[in-house]
MDAnalysis code that builds the backbone (N, CA, C; Angstrom):
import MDAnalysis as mda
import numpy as np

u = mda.Universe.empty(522, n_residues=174, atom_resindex=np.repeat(np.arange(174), 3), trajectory=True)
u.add_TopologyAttr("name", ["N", "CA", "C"] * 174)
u.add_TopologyAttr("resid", np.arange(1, 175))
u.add_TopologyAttr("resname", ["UNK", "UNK", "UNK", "UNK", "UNK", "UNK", "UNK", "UNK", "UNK", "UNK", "UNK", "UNK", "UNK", "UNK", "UNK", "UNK", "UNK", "UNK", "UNK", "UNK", "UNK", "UNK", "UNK", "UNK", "UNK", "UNK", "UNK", "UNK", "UNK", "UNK", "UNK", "UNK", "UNK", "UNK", "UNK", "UNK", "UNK", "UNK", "UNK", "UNK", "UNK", "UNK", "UNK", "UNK", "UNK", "UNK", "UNK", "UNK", "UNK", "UNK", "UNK", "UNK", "UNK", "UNK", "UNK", "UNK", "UNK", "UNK", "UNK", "UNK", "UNK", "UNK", "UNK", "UNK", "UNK", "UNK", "UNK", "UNK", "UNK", "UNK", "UNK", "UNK", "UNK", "UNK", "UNK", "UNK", "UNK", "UNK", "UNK", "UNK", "UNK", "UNK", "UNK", "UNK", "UNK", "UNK", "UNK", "UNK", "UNK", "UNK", "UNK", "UNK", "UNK", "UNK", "UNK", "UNK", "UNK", "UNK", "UNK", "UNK", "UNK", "UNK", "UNK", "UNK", "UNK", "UNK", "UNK", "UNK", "UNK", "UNK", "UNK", "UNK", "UNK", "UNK", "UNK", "UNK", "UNK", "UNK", "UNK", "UNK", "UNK", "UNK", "UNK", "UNK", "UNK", "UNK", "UNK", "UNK", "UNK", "UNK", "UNK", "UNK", "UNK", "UNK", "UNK", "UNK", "UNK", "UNK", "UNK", "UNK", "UNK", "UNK", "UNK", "UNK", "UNK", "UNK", "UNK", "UNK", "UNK", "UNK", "UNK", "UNK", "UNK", "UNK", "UNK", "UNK", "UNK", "UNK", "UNK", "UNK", "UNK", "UNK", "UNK", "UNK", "UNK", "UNK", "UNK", "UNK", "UNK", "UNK", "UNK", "UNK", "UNK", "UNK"])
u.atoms.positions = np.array([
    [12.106, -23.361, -21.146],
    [10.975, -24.269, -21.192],
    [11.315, -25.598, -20.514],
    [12.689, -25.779, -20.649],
    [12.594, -27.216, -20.048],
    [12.586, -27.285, -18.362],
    [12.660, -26.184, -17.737],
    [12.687, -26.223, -16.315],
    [10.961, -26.223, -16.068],
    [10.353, -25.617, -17.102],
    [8.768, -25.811, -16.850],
    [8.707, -27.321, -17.009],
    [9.214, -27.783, -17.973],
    [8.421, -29.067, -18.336],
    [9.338, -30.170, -17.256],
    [10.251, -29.992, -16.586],
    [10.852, -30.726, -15.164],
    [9.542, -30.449, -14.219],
    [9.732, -29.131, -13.686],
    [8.157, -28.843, -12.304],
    [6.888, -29.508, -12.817],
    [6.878, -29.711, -14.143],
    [5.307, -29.785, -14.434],
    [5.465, -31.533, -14.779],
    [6.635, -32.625, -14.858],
    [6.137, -33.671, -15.455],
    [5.631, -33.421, -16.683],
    [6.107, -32.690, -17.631],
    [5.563, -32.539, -19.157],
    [6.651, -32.730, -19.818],
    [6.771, -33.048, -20.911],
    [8.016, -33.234, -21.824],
    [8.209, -31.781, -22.711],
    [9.362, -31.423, -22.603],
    [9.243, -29.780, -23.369],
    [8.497, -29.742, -24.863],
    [8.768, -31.299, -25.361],
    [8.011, -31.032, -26.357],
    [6.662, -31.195, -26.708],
    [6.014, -31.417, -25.786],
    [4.729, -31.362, -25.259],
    [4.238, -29.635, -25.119],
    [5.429, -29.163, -24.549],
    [4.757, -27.821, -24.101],
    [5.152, -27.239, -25.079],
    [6.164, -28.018, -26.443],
    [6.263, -26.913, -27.701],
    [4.995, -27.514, -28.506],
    [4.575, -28.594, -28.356],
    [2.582, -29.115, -29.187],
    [2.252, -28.075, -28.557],
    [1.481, -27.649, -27.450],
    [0.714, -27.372, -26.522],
    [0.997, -25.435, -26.938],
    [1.348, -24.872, -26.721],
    [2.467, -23.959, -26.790],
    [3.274, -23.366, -27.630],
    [2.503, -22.100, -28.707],
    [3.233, -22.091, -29.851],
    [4.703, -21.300, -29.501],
    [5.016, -20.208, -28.830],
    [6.124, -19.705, -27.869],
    [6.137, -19.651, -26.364],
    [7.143, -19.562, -25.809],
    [7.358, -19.176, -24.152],
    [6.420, -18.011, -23.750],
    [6.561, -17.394, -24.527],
    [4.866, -16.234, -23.942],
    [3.959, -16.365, -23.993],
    [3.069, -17.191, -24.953],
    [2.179, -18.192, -24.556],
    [1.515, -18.860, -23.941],
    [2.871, -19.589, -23.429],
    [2.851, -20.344, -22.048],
    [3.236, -19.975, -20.687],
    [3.596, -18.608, -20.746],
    [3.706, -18.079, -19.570],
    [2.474, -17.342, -19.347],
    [1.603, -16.768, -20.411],
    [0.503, -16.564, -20.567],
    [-0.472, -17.539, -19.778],
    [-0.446, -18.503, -20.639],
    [-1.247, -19.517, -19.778],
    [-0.958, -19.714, -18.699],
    [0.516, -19.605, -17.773],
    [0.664, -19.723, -17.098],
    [-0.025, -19.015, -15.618],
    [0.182, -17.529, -16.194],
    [-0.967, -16.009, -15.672],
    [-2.169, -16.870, -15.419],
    [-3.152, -17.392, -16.528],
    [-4.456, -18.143, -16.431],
    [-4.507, -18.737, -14.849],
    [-4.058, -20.241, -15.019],
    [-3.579, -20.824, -14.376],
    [-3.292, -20.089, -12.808],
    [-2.386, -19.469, -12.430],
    [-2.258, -18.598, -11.419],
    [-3.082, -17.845, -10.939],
    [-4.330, -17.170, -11.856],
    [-5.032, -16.203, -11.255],
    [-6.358, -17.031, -11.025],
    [-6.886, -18.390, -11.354],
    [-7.753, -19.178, -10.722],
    [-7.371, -19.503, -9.440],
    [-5.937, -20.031, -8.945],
    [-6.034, -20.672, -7.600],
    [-5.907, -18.747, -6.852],
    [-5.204, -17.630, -7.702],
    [-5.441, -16.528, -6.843],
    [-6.911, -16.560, -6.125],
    [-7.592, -16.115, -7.151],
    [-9.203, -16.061, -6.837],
    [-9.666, -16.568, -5.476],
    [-8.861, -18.139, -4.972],
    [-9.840, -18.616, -4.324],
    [-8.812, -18.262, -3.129],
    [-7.710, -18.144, -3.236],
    [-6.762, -17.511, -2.100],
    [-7.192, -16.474, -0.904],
    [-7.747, -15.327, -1.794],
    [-7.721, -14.147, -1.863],
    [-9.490, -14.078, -1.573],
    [-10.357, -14.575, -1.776],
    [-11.525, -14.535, -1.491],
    [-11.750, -14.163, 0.733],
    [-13.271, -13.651, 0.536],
    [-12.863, -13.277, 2.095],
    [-14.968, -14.091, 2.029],
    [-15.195, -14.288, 3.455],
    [-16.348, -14.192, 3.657],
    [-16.954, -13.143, 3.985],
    [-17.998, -12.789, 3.076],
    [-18.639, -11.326, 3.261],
    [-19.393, -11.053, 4.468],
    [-19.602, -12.251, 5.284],
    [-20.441, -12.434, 6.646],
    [-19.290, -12.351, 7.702],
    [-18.564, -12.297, 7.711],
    [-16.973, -11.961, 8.417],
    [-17.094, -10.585, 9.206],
    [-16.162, -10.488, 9.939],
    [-15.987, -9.176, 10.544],
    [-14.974, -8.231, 9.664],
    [-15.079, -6.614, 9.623],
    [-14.211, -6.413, 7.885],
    [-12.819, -6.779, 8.492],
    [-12.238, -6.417, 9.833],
    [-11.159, -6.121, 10.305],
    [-10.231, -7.808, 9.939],
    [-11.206, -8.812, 10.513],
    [-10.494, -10.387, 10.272],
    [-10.150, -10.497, 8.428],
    [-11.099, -9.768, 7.689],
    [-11.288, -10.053, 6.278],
    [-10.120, -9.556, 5.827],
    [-10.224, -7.924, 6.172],
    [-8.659, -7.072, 5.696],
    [-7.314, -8.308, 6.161],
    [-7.231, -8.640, 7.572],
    [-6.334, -9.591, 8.011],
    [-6.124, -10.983, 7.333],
    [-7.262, -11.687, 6.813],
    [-6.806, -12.485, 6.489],
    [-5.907, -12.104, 4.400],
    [-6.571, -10.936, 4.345],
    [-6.075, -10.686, 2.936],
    [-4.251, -10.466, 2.981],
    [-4.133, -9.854, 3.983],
    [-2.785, -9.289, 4.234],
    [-2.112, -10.607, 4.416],
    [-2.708, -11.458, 5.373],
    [-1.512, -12.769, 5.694],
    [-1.615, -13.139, 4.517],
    [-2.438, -13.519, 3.527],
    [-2.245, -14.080, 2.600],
    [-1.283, -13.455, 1.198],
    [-1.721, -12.249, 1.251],
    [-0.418, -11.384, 0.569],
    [1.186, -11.348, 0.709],
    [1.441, -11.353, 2.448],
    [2.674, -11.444, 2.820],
    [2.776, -12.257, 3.488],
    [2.478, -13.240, 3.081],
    [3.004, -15.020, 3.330],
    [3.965, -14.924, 3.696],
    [4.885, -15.404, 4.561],
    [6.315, -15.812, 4.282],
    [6.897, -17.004, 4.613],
    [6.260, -17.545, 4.013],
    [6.058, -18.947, 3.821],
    [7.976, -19.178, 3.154],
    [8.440, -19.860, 3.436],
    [9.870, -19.850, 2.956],
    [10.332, -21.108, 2.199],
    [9.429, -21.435, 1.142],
    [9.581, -22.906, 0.974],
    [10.133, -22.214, -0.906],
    [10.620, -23.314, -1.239],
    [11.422, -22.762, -2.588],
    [10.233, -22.559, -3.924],
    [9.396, -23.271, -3.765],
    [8.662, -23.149, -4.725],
    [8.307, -21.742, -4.923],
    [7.686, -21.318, -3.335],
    [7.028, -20.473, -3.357],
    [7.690, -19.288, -3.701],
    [9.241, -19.216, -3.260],
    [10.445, -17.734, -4.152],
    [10.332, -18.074, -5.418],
    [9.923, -18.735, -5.934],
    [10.626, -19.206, -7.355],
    [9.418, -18.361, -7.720],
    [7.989, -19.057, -7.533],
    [6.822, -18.265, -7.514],
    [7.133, -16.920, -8.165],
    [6.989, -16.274, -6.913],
    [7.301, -14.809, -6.586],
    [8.629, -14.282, -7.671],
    [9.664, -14.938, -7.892],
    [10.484, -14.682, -8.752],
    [10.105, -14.575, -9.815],
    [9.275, -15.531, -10.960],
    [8.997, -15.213, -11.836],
    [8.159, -14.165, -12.026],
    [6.906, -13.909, -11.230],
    [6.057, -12.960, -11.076],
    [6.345, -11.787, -11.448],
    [7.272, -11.308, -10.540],
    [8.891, -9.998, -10.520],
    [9.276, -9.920, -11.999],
    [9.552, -11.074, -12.877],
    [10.507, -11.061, -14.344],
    [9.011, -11.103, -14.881],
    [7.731, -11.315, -14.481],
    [6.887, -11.408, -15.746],
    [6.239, -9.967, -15.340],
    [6.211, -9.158, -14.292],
    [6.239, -7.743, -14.060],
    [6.855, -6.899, -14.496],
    [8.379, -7.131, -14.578],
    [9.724, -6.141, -15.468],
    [8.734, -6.151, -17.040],
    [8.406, -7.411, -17.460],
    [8.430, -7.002, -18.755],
    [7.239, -6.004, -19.414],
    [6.226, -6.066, -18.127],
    [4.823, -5.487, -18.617],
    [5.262, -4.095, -19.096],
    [5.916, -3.393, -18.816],
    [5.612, -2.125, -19.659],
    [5.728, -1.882, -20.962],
    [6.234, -3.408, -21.495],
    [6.850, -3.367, -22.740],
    [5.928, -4.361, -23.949],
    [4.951, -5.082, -22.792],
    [4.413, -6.170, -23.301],
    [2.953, -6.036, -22.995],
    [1.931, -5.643, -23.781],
    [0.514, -5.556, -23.214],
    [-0.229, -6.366, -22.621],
    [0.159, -8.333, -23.340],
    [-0.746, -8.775, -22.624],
    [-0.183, -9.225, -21.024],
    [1.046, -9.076, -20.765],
    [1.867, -9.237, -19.526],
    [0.694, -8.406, -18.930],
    [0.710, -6.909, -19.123],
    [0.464, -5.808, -18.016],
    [-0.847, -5.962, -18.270],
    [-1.873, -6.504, -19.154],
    [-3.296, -7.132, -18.828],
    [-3.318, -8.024, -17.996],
    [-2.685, -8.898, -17.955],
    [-2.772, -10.162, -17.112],
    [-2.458, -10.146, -15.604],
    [-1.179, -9.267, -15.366],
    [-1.281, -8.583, -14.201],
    [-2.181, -7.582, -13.385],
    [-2.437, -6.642, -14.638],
    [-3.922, -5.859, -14.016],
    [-5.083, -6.448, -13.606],
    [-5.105, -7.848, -13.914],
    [-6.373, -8.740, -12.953],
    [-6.112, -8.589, -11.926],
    [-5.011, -9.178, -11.827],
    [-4.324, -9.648, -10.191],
    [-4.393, -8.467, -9.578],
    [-3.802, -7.499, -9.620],
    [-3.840, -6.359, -9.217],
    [-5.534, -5.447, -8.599],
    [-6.461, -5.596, -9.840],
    [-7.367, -4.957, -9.471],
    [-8.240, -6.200, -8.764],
    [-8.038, -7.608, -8.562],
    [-9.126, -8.603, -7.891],
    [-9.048, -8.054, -6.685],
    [-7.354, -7.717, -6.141],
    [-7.291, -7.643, -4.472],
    [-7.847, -6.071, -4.060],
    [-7.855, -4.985, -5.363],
    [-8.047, -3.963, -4.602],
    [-9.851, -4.122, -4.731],
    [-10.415, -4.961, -5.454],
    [-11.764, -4.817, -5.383],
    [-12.080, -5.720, -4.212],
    [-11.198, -6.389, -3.506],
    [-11.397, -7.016, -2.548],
    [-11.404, -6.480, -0.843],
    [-10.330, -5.577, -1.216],
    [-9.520, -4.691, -0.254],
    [-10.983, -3.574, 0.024],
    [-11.260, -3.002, -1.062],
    [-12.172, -1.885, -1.276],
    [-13.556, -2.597, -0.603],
    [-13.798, -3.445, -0.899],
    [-15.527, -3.666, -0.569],
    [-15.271, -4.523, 0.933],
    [-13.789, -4.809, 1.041],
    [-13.801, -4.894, 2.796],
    [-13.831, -3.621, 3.352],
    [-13.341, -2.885, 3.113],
    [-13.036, -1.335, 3.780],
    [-14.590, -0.498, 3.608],
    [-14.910, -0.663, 2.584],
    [-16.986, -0.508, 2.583],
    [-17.742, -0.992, 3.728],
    [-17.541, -2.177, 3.418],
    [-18.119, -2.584, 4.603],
    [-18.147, -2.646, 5.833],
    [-16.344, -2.457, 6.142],
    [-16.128, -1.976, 7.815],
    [-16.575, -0.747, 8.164],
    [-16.587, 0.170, 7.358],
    [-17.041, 2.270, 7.525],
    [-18.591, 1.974, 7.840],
    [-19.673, 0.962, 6.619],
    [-20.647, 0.483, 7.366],
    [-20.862, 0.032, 8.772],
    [-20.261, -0.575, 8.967],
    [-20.488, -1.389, 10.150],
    [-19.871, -0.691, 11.052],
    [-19.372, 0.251, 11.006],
    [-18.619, 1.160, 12.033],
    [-17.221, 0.678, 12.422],
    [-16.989, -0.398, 11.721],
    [-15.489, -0.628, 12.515],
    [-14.124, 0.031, 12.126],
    [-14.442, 0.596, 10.614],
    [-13.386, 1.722, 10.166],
    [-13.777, 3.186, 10.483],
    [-13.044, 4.163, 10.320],
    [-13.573, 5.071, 9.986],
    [-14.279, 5.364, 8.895],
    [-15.636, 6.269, 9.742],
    [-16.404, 7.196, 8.220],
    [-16.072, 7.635, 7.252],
    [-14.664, 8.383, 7.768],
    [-14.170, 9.303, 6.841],
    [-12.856, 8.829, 6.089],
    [-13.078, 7.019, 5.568],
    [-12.099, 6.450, 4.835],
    [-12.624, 6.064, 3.651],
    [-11.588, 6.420, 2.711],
    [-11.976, 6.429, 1.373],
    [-11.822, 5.196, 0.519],
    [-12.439, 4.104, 0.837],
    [-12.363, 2.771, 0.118],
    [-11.368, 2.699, -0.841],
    [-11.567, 3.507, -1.681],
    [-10.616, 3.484, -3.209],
    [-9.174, 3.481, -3.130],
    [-9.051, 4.474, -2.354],
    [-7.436, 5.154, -1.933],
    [-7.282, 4.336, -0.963],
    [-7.784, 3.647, -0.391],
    [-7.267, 2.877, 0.424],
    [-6.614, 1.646, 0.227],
    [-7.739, 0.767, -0.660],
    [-7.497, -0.054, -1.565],
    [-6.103, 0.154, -2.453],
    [-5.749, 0.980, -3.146],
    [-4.946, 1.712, -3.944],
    [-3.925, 1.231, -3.272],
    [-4.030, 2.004, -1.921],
    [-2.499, 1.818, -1.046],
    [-1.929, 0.685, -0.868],
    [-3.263, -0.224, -0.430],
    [-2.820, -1.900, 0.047],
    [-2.149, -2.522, -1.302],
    [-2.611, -2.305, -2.711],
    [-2.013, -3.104, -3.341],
    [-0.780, -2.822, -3.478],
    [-0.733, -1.305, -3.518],
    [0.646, -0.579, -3.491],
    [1.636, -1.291, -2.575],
    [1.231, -1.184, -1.498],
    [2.450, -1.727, -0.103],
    [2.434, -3.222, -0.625],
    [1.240, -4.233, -0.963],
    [2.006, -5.442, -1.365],
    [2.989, -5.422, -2.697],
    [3.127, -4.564, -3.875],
    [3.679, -4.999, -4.305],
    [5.340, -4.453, -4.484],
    [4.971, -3.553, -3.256],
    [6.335, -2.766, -3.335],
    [7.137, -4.324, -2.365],
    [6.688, -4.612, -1.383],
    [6.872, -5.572, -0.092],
    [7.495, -6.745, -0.991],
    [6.624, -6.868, -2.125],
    [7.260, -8.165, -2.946],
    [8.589, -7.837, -4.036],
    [8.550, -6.487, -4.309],
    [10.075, -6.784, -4.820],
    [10.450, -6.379, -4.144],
    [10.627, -5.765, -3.042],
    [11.753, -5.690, -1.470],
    [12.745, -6.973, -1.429],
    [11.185, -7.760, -1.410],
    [11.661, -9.250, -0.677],
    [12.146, -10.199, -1.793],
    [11.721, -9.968, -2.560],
    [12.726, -11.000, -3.751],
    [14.002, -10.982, -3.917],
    [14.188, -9.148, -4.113],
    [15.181, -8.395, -4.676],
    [16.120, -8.273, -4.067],
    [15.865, -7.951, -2.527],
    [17.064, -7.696, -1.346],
    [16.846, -8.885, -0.525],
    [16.453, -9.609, -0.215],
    [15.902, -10.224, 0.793],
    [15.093, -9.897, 2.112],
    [14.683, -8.435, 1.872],
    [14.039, -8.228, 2.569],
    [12.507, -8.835, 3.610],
    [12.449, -9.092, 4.540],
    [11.542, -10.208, 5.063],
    [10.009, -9.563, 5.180],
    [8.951, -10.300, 4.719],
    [7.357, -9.130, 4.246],
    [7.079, -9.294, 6.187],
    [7.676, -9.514, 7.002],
    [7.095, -9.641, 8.103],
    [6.947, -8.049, 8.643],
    [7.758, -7.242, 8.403],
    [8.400, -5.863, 8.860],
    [7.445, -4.878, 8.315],
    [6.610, -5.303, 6.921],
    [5.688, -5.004, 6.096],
    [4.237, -5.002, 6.733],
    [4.234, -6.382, 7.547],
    [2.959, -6.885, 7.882],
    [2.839, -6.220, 9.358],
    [3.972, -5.807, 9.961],
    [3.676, -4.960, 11.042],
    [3.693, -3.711, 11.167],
    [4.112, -3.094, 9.880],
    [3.913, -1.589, 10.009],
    [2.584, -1.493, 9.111],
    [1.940, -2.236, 8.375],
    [0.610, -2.096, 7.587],
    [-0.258, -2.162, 8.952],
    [-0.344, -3.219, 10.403],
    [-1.081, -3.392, 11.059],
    [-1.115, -2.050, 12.426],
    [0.084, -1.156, 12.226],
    [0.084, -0.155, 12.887],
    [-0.675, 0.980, 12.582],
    [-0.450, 0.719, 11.080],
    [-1.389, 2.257, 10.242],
    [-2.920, 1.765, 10.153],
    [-3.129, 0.629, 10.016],
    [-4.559, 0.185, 10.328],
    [-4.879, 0.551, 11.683],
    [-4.531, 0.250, 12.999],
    [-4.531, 0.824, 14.199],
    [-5.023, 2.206, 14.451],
    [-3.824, 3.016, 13.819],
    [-3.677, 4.064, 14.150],
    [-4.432, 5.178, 13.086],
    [-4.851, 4.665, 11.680],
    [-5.247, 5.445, 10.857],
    [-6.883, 5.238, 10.150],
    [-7.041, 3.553, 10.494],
    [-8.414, 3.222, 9.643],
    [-9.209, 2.867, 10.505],
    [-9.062, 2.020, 12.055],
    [-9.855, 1.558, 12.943],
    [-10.648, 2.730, 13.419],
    [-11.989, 2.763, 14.280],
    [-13.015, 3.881, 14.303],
    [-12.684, 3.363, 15.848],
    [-12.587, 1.868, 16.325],
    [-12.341, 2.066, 18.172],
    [-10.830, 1.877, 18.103],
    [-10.605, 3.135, 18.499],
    [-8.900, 3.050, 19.004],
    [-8.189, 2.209, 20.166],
    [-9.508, 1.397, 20.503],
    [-8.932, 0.626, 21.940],
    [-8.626, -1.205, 20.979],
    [-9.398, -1.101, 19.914],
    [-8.962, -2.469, 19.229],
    [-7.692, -2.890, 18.815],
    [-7.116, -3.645, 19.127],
    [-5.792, -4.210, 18.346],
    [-6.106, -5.059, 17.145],
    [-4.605, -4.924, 16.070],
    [-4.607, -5.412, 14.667],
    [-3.246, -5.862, 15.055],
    [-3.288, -7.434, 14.434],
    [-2.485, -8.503, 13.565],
    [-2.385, -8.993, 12.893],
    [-1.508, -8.746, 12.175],
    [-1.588, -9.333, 10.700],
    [-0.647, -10.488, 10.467],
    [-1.323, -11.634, 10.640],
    [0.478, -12.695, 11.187],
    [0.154, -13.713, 9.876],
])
C-alpha cells in the first residue's frame, strides 16, 4: 500500500480510511482503470472499419516504453494470476476483456457490411481471437521482454491476408 499511496500523493493511511483491505483497493483500482479504458478503446462508428480495427490494435499494443506504463501492465499480469482464484478479480477483468471484443466484433460487423472484410467472417471468433492475441502479446511482453511490435505485424498480415475482401489494400498497425 505504501507504494500506492507514494504514485498517488495519498498517505497510506488515508488509503487504510478509504480502504478496508488491499483488494479493495485494487478493486477500486480495476474501477478506476476501466473508465479511462472505455474512452481509450472507443472507435468512431462513422470511421472506416479497417482505420477502427487499427486504431484498436495501436492502442492495445502500445509500446509506449515509459515506466509507468510497465508497471501498469505489471500489475494487470499479478491482478490476472490471481483471477482464477478470486471472483471479483476475474469479474473485473471480464469487463475489460469483453468491452474490446464487443468493440472488435461490431468493427468487424460493420466492415463485412460495408464490404471491406470478408462476407464470410465471423465477427465473434474473430473478436475472440483479437482479445486472445492481445493478451497473450501482454504477458509475452512483461514476462520475457518480448516487444508487442512483432505482434502488431503479424496481426496486420493475417488481417491482409485473411479478413480484408480487396486483397490489393494494405494494413498497419503502428
Amino acid at each position: 500500500m505504501q507504494d500506492i499511496a507514494d504514485r498517488s500523493e495519498t498517505s497510506k493511511s488515508a488509503l487504510h480510511y478509504h480502504y478496508d483491505t488491499k483488494h479493495d483497493l485494487l478493486l477500486a483500482f480495476l474501477d478506476h482503470l476501466y473508465d479511462s479504458f472505455e474512452e481509450r478503446f472507443a472507435t468512431d462508428p462513422d470511421a472506416d472499419p479497417l482505420d477502427r480495427l487499427a486504431a484498436v490494435v495501436a492502442e492495445a499494443l502500445d509500446e509506449a516504453d515509459d515506466e509507468e506504463r510497465r508497471d501498469l501492465r505489471t500489475a494487470m499480469l499479478e491482478i490476472r494470476a490471481q483471477a482464477p482464484y478470486d471472483d471479483a478479480f476475474r469479474d473485473h477483468l471480464d469487463k475489460f476483456d469483453e468491452y474490446i471484443a464487443a468493440e472488435v466484433r461490431e468493427i468487424v460487423a460493420d466492415g463485412v457490411e460495408a464490404g471491406v472484410f470478408r462476407d464470410d467472417t465471423d465477427p465473434e471468433a474473430l473478436a475472440e481471437f483479437v482479445v486472445t492475441v492481445f493478451d497473450g502479446a501482454h504477458v509475452r511482453s512483461i514476462s520475457t521482454g518480448r516487444l508487442l511490435s512483432a505482434t502488431r505485424e503479424h496481426l496486420a498480415e493475417y488481417v491482409e491476408r485473411d479478413l480484408l475482401a480487396d486483397a490489393d489494400r494494405e494494413v498497419e498497425f503502428s
